[in-house]
C-alpha positions, 0 to 999 in steps of 0.5 A: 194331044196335038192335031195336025190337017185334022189329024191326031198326030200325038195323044200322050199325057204330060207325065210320059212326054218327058219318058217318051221323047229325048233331045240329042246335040249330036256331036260332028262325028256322030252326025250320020250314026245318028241321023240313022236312027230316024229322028223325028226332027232335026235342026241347026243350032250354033253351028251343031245338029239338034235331033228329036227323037220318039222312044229312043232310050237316052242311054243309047243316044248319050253316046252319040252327043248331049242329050236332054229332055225336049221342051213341050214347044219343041215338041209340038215345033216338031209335030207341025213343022210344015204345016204352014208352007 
């Protein structure tokens, strides 16, 4: 369970975060066709967009670029980010 503002932003057991949520290292080509499947987070790492996506299916994505399973911190970095600003 993650708050945010008093809020619940995400109620999810441990077992289905790793079903419900996919990391995808876009390729440069693939950077607008993703972006169009609304990722809940997007981030530059070593020079290549990382996205965060809810309920995507890791099929779908992998043709866009590399896709893994998000770590829980990642997760949560993506659910509070701004909250702090």
């Amino acid at each position: 369970m993650f708050i945010r503002g008093g809020q619940l932003t995400l109620v999810s057991s441990m077992e289905t975060l790793g079903e419900r949520f996919v990391e995808l290292q876009v390729s440069p080509e693939h950077v607008a066709a993703a972006q169009a499947l609304k990722p809940i987070d997007e981030r530059q790492s070593f020079g290549k967009s990382v996205m965060l996506f809810d309920g995507m299916p890791q099929a779908q994505l992998s043709t866009l670029g590399e896709t893994r399973h998000p770590s829980l911190a990642d997760i949560f970095g993506a659910h509070m980010k701004g909250i702090y600003t």
